[in-house]
C-alpha positions in Angstrom: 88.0 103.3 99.1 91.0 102.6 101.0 92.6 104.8 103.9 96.5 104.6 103.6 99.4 106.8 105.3 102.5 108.1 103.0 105.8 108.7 105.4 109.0 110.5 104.8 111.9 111.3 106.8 114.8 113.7 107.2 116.6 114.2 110.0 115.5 117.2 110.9 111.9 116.9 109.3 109.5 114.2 108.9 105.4 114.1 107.3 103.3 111.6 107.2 100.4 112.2 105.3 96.9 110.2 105.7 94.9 109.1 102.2 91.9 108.4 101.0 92.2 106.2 97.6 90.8 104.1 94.8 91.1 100.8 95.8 93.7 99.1 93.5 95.9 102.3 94.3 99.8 101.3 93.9 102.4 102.5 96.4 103.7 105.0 93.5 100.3 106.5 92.9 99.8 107.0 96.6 103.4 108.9 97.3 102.3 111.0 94.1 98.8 112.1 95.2 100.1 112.7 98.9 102.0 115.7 98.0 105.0 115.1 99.6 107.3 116.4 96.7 105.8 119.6 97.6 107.1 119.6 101.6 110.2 118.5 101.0 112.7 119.4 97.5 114.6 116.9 95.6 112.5 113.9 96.6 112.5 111.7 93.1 109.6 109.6 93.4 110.2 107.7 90.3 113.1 106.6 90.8 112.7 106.4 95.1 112.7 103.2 97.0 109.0 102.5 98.4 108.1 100.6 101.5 105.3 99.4 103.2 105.8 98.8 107.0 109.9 98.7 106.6 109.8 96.2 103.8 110.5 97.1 100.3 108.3 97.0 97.5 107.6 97.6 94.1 106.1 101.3 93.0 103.2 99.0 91.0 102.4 97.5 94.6 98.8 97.5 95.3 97.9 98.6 98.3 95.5 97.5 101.3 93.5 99.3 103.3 96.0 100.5 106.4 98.8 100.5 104.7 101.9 103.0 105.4 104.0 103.5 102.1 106.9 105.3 103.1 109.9 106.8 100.7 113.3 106.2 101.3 116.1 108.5 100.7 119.2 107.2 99.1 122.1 106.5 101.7 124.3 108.6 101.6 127.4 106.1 103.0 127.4 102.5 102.4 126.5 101.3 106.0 129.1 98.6 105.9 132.1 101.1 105.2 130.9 103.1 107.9 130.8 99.9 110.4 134.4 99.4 108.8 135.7 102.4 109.7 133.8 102.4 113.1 135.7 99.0 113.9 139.2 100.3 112.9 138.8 103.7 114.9 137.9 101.3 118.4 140.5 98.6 117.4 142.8 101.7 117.3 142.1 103.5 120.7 141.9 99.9 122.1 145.8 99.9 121.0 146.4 103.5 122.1 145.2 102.5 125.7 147.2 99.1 125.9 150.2 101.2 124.7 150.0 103.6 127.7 
């Protein structure tokens, strides 16, 4: 047996969830037997991205003893749009304050 942590994350609620498995669990099988699609609605572990530690892996990743397989929502804004945007707004207000 194998002792493993399953965590997800929203912004206003987060579970992690502490396992005891088969050895030669994968990541998939331990998000599924953790119960997490009961806390929280609309998480689609088949077709989630699973981590272990912050690096992504594949849902047939076996796990080790310790492990922490955590479920990633989709993004909701492509992060380099938002950096974009972020950049135009201060390059902007930079030019508003040279202007007055």
């Amino acid at each position: 047996m194998i002792s493993v942590e399953v965590a997800y994350a929203l912004p206003h609620k987060q579970a992690l969830l502490k396992l005891e498995l088969s050895a030669g669990a994968t990541a998939l099988e331990a998000a599924q037997q953790s119960g997490i699609t009961e806390k929280f609605d609309g998480v689609d572990l088949e077709n989630a991205t699973l981590g272990i530690f912050g690096q992504v892996v594949a849902p047939g990743h076996v796990l080790r003893d310790g492990d922490r397989v955590e479920v990633y929502r989709p993004l909701i804004a492509d992060p380099k749009e938002v950096r974009k945007a972020r950049a135009a707004r201060a390059k902007e207000r930079r030019a508003n304050d040279k202007a007055e």
